[in-house]
KEROMI-43571 format. One record per atom (N, C-alpha, C): x, y, z. Coordinates in steps of 0.1 Angstrom, whole numbers, plus 5000, padded with zeros to 4 digits. Each point is the difference from the previous one (the first is absolute). Example, Ala and Ser with C-alpha at 12.3 -4.5 7.8 and 13.67 -1.06 7.14 Angstrom:
513249435078499150125000500950125000499650114993500950115000499250115008
***
This chain:
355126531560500449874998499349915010499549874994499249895009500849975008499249935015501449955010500449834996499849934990500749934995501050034991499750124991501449984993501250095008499450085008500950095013500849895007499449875004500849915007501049924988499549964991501149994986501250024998499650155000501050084999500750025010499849985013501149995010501149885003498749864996500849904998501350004994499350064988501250014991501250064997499750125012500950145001501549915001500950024993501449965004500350125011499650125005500350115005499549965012499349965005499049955010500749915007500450005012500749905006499050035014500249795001499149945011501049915004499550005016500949895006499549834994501249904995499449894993499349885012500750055013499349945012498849994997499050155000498850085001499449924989500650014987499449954990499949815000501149925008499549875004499349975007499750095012498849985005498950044997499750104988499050014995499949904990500149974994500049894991499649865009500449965009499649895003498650045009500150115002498550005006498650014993500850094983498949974986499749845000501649914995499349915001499549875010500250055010498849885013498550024993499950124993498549974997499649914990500549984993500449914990500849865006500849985009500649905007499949965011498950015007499949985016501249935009500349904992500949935006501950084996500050084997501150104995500650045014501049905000501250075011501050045002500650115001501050144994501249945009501049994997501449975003500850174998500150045014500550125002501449965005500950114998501649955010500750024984501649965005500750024993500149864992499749895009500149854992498449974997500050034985498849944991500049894995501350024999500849864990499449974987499950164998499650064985498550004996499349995008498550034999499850125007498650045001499550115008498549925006499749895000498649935005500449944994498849845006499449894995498850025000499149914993498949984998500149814998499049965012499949864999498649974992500049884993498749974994500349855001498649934993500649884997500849934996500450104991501549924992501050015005500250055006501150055012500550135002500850035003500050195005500650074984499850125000500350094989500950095008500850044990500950155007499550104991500350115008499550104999500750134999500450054989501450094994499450115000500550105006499350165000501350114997499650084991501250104998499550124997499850125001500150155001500350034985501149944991500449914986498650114990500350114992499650074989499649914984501249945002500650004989500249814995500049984991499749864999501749975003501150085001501149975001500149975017499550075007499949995014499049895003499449944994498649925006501349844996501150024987500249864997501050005007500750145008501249985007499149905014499450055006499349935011499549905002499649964982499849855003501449895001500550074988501249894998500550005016500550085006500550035014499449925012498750025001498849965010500449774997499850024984500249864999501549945003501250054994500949975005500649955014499350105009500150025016498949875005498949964995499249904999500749875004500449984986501249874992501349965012500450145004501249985007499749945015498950085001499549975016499449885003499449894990499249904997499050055007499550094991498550005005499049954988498849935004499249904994499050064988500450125004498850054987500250024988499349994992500049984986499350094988499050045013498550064993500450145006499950104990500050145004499150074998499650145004499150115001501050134998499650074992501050145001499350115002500650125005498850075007501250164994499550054991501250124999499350144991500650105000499550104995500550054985500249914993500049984984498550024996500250064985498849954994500149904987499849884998500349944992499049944994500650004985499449954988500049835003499149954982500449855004501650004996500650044994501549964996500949995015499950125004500650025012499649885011499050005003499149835006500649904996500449994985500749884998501649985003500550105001501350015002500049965017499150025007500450005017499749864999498849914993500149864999501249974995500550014988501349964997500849985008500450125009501249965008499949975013498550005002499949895010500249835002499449984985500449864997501449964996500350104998502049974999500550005012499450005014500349985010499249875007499349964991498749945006499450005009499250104996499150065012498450044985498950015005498850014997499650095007499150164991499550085004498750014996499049995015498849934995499050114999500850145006499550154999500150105003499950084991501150165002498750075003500350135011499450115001500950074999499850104985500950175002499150075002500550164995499750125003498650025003499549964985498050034999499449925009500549905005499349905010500450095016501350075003499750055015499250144996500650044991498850135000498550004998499249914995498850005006499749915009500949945011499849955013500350105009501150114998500450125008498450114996499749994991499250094998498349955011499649894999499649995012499949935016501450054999500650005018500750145003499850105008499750105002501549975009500049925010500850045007501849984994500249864991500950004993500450094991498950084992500250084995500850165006499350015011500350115008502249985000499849835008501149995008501049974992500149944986500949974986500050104997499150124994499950094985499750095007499750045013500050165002498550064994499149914992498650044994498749985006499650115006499149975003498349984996499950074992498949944988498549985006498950014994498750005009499449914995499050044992498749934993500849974986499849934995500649914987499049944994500450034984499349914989500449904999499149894993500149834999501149994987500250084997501049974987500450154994501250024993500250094996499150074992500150134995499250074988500049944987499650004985500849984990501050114998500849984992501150104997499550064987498949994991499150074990498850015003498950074999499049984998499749884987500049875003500049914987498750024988500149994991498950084993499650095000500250105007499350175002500750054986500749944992500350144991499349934984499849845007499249954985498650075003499650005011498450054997500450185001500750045003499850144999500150034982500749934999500249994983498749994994499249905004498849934995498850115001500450075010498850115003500250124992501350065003500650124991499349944985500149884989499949964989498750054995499349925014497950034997499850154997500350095010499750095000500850094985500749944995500250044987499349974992499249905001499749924991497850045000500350085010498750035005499149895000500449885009499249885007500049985013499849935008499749985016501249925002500750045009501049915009499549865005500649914997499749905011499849995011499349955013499950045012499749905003500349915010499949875014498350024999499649855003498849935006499150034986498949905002498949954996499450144988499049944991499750064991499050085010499250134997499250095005500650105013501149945008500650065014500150144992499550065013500750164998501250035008500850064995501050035011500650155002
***
């Protein structure tokens, strides 16, 4: 198995338990690369965030959950926003950071009930987004998933050889047919 879908599949492991500490500080350290200005609110009072992120428009909060399941990703928003609301905290604009894999349906439900709280989610990173960020950072990988992993491909395998059974078809046909297989490049090449 490749060491992206080995990390996948750990993510995903419901059996797999990781401290969610470990996992908010890995996540906020994925994203500084993507947020330079991304600053992690550790402690017991978040006041329902886990980071801001300041920009022009004014600061974003920054919701991170350990959360499999689109039921755990909406439990933490609703929650994260509620605790928000109560605390008068100013943000409006959110980022979610969780280990779901989600469709667009699913996507739309976490917008939904974010604007039923009114709050705007201006971008989700799940599962496939930390695992090929885990897959090239060696040391989070080590220190989250226990995987150590070496040299890596740029993308997975296919999961068929795509076409190999139309041209094996095409070939097996000729040779019934006692004519020349088709074969790649230019008229005259020998191969």
């Amino acid at each position: 198995m490749n060491l992206l879908d080995q990390i996948d599949r750990r993510l995903g492991d419901p059996d797999f338990a990781f401290s969610r500490d470990l996992f908010e500080r890995c996540a906020t350290d994925l994203l500084t690369e993507l947020y330079p200005n991304l600053v992690p609110i550790t402690g017991g009072s978040d006041d329902g965030r886990d980071a801001d992120i300041t920009d022009p428009d004014g600061t974003i909060g920054v919701l991170i959950t350990s959360a499999r399941d689109i039921k755990g990703v909406l439990e933490n928003l609703r929650s994260g926003c509620r605790q928000m609301i109560a605390k008068e905290v100013p943000n409006r604009r959110l980022i979610l950071a969780n280990l779901a894999v989600l469709n667009a349906s699913k996507r739309k439900q976490i917008h939904a009930a974010a604007m039923e709280l009114d709050f705007k989610v201006v971008e989700i990173y799940p599962r496939p987004w930390f695992a090929h960020r885990l897959r090239g950072n060696p040391e989070w990988r080590v220190a989250l998933l226990q995987l150590r992993g070496g040299v890596y491909t740029l993308s997975r395998p296919p999961g068929d050889e795509l076409g190999q059974d139309v041209a094996m078809a095409t070939v097996g046909s000729c040779r019934g047919n006692r004519v020349d297989p088709p074969t790649p490049g230019g008229p005259g090449r020998q191969w």
